[in-house]
C-alpha positions as CSV (number, residue, x, y, z in Angstrom):
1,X,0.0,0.0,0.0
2,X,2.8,2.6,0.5
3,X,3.4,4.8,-2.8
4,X,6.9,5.1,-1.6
5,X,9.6,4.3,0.3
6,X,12.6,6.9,0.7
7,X,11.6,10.2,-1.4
8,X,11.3,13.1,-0.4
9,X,8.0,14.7,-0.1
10,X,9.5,18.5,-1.3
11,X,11.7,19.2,-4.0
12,X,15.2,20.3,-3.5
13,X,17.1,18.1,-0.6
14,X,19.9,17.6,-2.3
15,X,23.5,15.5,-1.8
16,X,21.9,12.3,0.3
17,X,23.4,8.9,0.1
18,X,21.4,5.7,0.3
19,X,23.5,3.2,0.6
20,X,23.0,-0.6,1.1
21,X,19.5,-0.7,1.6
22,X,17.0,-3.2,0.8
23,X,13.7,-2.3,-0.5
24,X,10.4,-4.0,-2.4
25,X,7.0,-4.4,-2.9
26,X,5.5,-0.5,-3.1
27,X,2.3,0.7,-4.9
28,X,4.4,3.2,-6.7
29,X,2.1,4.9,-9.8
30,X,2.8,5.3,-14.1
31,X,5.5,8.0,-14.6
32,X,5.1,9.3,-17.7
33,X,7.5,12.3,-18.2
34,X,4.6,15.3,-18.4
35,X,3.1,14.2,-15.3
36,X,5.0,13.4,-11.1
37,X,7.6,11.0,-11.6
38,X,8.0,8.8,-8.3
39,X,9.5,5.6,-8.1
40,X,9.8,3.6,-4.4
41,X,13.5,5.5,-4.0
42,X,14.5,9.1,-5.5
43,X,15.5,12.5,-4.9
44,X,12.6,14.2,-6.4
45,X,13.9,17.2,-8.3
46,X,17.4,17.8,-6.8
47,X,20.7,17.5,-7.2
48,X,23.7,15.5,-5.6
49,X,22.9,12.2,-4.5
50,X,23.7,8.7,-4.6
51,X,22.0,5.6,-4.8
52,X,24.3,2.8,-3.8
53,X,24.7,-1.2,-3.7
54,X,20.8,-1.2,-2.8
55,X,18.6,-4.2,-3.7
56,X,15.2,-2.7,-5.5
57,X,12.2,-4.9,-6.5
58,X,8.7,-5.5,-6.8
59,X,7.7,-2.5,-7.7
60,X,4.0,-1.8,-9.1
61,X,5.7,0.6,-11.6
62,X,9.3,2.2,-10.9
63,X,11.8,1.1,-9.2
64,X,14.1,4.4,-8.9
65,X,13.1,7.6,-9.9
66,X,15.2,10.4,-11.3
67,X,12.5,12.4,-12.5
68,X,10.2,15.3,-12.8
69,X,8.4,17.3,-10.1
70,X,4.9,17.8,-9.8
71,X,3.5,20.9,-12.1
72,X,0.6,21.2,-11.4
73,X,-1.2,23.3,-14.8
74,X,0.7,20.1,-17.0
75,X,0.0,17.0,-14.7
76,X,-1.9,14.2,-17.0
77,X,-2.7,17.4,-19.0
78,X,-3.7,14.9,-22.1
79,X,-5.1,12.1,-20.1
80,X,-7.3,14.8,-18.6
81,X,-8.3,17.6,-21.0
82,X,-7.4,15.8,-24.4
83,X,-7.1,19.2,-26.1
84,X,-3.1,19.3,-27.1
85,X,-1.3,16.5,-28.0
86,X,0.9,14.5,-25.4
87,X,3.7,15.9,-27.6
88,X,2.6,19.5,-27.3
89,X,2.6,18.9,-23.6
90,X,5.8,17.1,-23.2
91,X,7.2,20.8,-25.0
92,X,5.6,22.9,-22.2
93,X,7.0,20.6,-19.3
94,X,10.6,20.9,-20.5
95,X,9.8,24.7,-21.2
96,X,8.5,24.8,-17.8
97,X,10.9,22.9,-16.3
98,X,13.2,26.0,-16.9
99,X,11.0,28.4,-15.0
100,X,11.2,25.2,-11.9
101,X,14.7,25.3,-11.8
102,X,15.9,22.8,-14.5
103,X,19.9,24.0,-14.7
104,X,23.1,22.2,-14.0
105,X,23.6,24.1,-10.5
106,X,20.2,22.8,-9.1
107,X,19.2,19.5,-10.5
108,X,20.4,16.3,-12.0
109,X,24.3,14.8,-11.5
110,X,23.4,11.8,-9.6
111,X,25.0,8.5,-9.0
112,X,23.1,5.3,-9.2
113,X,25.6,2.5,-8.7
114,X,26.3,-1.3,-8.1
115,X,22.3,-2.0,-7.5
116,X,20.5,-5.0,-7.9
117,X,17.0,-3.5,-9.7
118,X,14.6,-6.1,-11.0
119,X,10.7,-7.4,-10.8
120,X,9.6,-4.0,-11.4
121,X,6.5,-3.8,-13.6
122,X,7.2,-0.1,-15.4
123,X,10.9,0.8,-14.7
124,X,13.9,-0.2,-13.0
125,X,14.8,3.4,-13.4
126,X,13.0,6.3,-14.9
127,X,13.9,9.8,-15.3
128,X,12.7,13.2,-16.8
129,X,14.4,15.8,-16.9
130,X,15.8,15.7,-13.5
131,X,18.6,12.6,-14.5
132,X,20.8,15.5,-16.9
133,X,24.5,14.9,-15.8
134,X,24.2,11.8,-14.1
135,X,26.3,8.6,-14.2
136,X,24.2,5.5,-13.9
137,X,27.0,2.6,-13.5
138,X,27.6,-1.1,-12.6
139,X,23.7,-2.2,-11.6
140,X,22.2,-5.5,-12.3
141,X,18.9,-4.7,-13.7
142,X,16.3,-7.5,-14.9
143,X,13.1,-8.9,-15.1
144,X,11.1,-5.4,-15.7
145,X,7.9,-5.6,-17.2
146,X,7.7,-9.3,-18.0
147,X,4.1,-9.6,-16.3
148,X,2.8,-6.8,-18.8
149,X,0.9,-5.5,-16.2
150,X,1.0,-2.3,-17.9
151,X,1.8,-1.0,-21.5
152,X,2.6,1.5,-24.0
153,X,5.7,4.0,-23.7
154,X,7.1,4.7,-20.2
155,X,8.7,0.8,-20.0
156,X,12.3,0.2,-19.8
157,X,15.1,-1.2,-17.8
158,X,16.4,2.2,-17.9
159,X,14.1,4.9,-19.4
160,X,15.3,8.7,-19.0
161,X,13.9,12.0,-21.0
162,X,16.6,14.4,-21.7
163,X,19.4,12.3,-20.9
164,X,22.1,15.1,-21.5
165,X,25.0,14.3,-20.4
166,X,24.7,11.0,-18.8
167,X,27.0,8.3,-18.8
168,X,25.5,4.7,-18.6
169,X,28.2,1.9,-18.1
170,X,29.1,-1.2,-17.0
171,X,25.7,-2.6,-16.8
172,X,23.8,-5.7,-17.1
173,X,20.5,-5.3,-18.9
174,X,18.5,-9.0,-19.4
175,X,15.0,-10.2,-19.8
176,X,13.1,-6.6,-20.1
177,X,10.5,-5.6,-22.2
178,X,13.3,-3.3,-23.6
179,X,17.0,-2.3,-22.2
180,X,17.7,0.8,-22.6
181,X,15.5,3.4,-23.8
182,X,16.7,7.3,-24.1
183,X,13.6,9.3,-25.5
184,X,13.7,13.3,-26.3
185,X,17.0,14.9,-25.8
186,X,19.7,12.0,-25.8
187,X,22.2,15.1,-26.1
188,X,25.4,14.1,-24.7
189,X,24.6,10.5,-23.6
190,X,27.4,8.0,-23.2
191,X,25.8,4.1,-23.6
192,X,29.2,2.2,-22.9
193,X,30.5,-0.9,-21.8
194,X,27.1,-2.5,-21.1
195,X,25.8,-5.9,-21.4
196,X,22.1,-6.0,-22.9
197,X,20.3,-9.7,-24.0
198,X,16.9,-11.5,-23.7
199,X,15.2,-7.7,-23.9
200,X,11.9,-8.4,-25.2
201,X,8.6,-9.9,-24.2
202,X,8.4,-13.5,-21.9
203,X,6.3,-15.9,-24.1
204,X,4.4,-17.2,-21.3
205,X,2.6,-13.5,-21.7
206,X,0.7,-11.3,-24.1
207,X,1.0,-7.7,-25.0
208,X,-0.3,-5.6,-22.6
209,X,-2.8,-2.9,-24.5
210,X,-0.5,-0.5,-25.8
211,X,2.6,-2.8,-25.6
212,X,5.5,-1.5,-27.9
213,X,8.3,-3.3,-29.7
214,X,11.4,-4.3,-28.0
215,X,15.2,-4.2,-28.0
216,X,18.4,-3.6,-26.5
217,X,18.6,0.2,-27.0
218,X,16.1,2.5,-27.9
219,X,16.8,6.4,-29.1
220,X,13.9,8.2,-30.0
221,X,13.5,11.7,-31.6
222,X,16.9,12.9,-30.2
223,X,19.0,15.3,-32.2
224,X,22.1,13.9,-30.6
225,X,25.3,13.3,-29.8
226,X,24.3,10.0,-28.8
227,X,27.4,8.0,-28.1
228,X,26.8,4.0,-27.9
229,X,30.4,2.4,-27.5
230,X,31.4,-0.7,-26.7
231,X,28.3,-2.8,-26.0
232,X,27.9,-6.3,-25.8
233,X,24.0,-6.1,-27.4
234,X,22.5,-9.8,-28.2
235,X,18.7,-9.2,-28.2
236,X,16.8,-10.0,-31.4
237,X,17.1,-6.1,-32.0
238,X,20.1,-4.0,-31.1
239,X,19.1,-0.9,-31.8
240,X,16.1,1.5,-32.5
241,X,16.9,4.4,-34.3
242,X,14.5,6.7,-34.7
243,X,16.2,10.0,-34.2
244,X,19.6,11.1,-35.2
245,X,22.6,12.0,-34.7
246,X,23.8,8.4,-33.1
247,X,27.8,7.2,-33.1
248,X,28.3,3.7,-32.8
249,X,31.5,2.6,-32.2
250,X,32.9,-0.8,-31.5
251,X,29.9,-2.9,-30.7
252,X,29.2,-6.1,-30.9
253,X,25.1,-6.6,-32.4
254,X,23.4,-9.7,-33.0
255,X,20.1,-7.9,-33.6
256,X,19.3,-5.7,-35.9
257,X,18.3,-1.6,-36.1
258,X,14.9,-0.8,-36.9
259,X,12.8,2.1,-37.5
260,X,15.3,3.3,-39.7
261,X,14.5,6.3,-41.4
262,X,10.4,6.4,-39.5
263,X,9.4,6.6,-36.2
264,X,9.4,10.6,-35.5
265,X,6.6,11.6,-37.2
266,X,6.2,15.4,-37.6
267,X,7.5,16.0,-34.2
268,X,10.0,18.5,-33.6
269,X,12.4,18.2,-30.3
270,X,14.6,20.8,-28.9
271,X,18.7,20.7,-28.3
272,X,20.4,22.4,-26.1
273,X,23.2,25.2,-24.9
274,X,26.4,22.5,-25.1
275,X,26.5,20.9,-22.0
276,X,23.8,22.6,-20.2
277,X,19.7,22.8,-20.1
278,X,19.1,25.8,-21.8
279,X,17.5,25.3,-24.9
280,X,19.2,26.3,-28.2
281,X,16.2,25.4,-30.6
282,X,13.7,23.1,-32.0
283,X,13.8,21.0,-35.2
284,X,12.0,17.9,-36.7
285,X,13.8,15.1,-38.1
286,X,15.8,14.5,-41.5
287,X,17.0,11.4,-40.6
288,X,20.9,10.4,-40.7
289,X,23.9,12.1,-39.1
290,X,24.9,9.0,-37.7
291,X,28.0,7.1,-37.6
292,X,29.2,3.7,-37.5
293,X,32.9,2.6,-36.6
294,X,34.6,-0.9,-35.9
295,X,31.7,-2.5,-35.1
296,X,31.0,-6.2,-35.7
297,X,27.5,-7.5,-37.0
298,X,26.6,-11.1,-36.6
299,X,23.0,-12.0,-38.2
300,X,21.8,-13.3,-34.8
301,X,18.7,-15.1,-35.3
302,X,17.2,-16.2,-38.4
303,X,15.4,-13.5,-40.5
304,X,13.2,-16.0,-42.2
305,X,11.2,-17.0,-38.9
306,X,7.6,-15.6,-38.2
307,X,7.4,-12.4,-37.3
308,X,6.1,-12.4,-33.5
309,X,4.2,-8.9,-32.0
310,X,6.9,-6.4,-31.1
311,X,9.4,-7.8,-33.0
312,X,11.2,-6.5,-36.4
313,X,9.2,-6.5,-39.2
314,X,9.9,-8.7,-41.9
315,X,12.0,-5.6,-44.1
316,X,14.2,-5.2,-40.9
317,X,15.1,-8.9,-40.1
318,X,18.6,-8.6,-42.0
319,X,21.2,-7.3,-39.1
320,X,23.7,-4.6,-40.8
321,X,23.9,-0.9,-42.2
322,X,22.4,-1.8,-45.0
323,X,18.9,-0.1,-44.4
324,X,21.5,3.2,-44.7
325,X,21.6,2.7,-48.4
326,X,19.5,5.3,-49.8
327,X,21.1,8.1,-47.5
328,X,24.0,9.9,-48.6
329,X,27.9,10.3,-47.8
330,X,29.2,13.5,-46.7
331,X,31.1,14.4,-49.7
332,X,27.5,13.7,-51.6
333,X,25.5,15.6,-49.2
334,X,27.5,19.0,-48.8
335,X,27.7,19.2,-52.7
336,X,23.9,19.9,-52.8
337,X,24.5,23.4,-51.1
338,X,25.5,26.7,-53.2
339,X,28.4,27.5,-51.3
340,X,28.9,31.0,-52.7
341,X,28.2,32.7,-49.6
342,X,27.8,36.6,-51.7
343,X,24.7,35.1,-53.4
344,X,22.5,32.1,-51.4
345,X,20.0,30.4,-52.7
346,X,17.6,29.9,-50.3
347,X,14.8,28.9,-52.7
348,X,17.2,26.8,-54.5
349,X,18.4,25.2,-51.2
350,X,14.8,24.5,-49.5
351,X,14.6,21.0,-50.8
352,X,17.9,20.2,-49.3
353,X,17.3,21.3,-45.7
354,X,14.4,18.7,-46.1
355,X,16.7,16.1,-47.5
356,X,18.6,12.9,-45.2
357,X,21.8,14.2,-43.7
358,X,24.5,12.0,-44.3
359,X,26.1,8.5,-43.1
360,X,29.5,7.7,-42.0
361,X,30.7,3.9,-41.9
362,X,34.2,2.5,-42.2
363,X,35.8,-0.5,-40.3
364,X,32.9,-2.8,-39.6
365,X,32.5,-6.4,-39.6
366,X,29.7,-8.2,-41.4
367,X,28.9,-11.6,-40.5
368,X,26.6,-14.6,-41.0
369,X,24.7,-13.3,-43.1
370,X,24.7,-9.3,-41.9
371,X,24.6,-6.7,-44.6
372,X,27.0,-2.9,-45.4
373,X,25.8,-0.2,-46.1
374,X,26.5,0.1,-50.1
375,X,28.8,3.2,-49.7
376,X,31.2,1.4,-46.9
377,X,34.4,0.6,-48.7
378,X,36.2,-1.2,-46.4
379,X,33.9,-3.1,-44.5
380,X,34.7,-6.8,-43.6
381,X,31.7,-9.4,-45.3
382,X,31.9,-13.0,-44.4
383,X,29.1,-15.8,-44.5
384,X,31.5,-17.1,-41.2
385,X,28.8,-20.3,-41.8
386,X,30.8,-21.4,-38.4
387,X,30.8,-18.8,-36.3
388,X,29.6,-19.2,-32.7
389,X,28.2,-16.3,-30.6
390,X,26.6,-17.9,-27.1
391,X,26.4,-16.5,-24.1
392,X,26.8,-18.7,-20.8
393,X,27.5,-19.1,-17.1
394,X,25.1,-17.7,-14.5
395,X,23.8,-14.0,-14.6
396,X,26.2,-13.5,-11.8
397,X,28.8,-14.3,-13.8
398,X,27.9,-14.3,-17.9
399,X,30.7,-15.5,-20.2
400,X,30.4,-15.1,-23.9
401,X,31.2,-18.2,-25.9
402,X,32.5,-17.4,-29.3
403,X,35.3,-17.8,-32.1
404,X,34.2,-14.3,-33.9
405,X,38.2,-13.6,-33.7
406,X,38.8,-16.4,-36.2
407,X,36.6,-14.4,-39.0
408,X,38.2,-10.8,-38.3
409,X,41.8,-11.5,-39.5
410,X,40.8,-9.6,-43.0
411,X,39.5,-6.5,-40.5
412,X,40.8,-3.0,-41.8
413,X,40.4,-0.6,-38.8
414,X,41.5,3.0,-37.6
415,X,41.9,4.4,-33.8
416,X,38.6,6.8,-33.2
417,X,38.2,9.6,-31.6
418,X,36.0,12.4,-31.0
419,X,37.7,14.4,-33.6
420,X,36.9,11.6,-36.4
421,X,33.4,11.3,-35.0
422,X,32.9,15.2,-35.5
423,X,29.8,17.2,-34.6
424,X,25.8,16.4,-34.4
425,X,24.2,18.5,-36.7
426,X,21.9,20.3,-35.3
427,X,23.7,21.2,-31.8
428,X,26.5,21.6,-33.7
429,X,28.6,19.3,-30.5
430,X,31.2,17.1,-30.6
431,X,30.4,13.6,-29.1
432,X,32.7,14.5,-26.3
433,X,32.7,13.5,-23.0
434,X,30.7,16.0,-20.4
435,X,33.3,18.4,-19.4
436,X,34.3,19.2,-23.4
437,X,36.9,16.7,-23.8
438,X,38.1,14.4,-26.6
439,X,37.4,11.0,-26.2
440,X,39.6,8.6,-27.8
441,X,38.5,4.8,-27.9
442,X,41.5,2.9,-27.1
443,X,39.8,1.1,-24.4
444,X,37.4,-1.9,-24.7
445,X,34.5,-3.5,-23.0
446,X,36.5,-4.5,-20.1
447,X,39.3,-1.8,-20.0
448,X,42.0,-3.1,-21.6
449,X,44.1,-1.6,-24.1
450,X,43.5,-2.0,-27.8
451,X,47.3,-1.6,-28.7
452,X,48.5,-1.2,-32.3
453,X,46.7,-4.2,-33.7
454,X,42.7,-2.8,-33.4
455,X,39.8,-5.1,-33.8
456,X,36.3,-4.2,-34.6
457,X,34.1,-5.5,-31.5
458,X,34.4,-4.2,-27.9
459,X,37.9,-6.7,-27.4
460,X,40.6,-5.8,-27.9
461,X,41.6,-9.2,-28.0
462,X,40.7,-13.1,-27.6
463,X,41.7,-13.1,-24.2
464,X,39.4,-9.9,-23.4
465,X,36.8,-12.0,-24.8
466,X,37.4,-15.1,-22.5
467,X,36.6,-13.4,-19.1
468,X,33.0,-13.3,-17.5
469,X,31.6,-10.3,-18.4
470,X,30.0,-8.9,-15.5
């Protein structure tokens, strides 16, 4: 019966640590990011704390909460009054949220670290708006949502709005509805080092009304930099990409991307002031700006098998780049613009600032089946017919059985750094980390060094591969 267990009832008590505590079984209620956020632990709208080696569970909707204060003119505004659109409204509360005190010196740059989060039926952890800056590292999180107790968006292991500037690493992600899920704002976000499988729905259950597709990451209607590095992602879909601006570097997928190219709609999102809250502007989606370096993609399960609800459709079962095809490389794209700056075009140039922004791929391996994107000239393609990619031991301790190394001999790849990766479009930032500075990616999935001899995949080498994971 108790909506929840240690939150604060006012906004604003900043820089507590809760440390070691177990906690379950709370009549928490929905978050969804234009209404109260509570969960059965959070610091409701401050700034400062930490959430440490806790157990959480059993939560009737979120386990922690990072998220947004109660307003009350936009609280269930659409549930309510129906008269603007849920996506009007989620506009107002993050214009709002500027007038309560949304900036870097009063909310956000939390810690959530080494927790056990599982068996909750929304969210292990949720978050609008008040999760900017934070570092979300090292937690087990599983088992969310498998009941379908409840459906449509809002459902995640981790599900933040306006993750700007937060860094999740070091996780494992397993048997949710979906893994990670960054909606509105991903500006700034670091996704690295993670482990992410089994993310999608139990078959013992049916869709809840409302129930959405799953996968290992989702990035919706973001104008980036959204920085996914080193992931170990082995769900039946790695990636949904509707949004833009997204780097991927030195992954390992067995699931494909969908939503390529759909998914926004005519919404418009905002970006921000370069590592702060402020908005800069608002913009709808053109699709593209993304980047894709030394990754390896292994065609994970077969495309050919029926399509279940809330999985890929039957023109996204193919794992690769290859749904990239019809969008254009940089040297294509910029020659569409009258660079004579004395006389602009602008009528001349309207169709273009409509048009896909452009793709960068170079170093990837293709495998089993997995597909390039057409303009990738030096990506690595082999049918590898005996290639083994299994995960194993307990979830304690997951190991990763594989001989991937024995098909990547052929690989051709350079060192990459935030200077190769270059800016997001529309914010015009570097993926960078959160204090402005280059990040070069030299380091794999479990630290090590990548040396002279660089692999695409999160190892660096075999013997990276070989240890437990978690």
């Amino acid at each position: 019966m108790r909506r929840r267990c240690f939150f604060p009832d006012e906004t604003g008590h900043g820089y507590i640590t809760f440390s070691g505590f177990r906690v379950e079984k709370a009549a928490t209620t929905w978050a969804p990011p234009a209404a109260f956020q509570d969960g059965m632990v959070g610091p409701h709208w401050s700034k400062g704390w930490i959430i440490e080696d806790c157990e959480i569970s059993h939560s009737k909707c979120c386990g922690i909460s990072l998220g947004k204060y109660l307003d009350p003119e936009n609280d269930h505004y659409w549930t309510v009054k129906h008269v603007k659109s849920a996506t009007q409204m989620e506009r107002d509360a993050l214009c709002r949220g500027q007038y309560h005190g949304w900036l870097k010196e009063k909310v956000g740059s939390h810690i959530v670290r080494r927790c056990h989060i599982h068996h909750c039926e929304q969210t292990g952890i949720v978050g609008r708006m008040g999760a900017v800056f934070s570092v979300i590292e090292d937690n087990h999180i599983h088992h969310i949502n498998n009941m379908q107790e409840l459906g449509g968006a809002e459902i995640s292991g981790i599900k933040l709005h306006a993750a700007i500037d937060v860094t999740m690493r070091r996780n494992h992600i397993h048997h949710c509805t979906m893994g990670i899920w960054c909606d509105w704002q991903a500006q700034g976000t670091r996704i690295t080092q993670n482990l992410l499988h089994d993310n999608q729905r139990p078959d013992f259950c049916t869709w809840a009304e409302g129930g959405m597709e799953s996968q290992d990451i989702f990035v919706e209607v973001s104008h980036g930099p959204t920085l996914i590095d080193n992931n170990i992602l082995l769900s039946q879909v790695s990636l949904r990409i509707a949004t833009q601006g997204v780097a991927m570097v030195h992954n390992l997928c067995a699931g494909t991307f969908t939503f390529v190219g759909g998914g926004t709609g005519t919404r418009y999102t905002p970006y921000h002031i370069r590592h702060r809250t402020e908005v800069a502007g608002f913009m709808h989606f053109l699709h593209g700006d993304d980047r894709f370096y030394n990754n390896i993609f292994v065609q994970g399960f077969d495309p050919a098998s029926p399509v279940k609800r809330g999985e890929p459709n039957e023109n996204e079962r193919v794992c690769g780049t290859w749904q990239f095809d019809e969008y254009p490389t940089y040297d294509e794209w910029i020659t569409w613009f009258d660079l004579d700056v004395a006389r602009p075009d602008m009528g001349k140039l309207a169709k273009y600032h409509e048009s896909h922004l452009p793709i960068w791929a170079a170093g990837n391996a293709y495998l089993k089946g997995a597909k390039a994107w057409k303009h990738e000239k030096n990506a690595l393609v082999d049918a590898a017919d005996g290639l083994v990619l299994e995960l194993t031991g307990t979830e304690d301790a997951p190991v990763l059985r594989t001989n991937v190394f024995d098909y990547l001999t052929g690989s051709v790849c350079g060192l990459i750094d935030s200077d190769v990766l270059g800016c997001a479009f529309e914010p015009e930032q570097r993926f960078e980390s959160p204090d402005g500075s280059a990040i070069t990616f030299d380091r794999d999935y479990s630290g090590s060094h990548r040396g002279l001899r660089i692999l695409p995949g999160p190892f660096a080498a075999k013997e990276d591969a070989d240890k437990p994971l978690w």
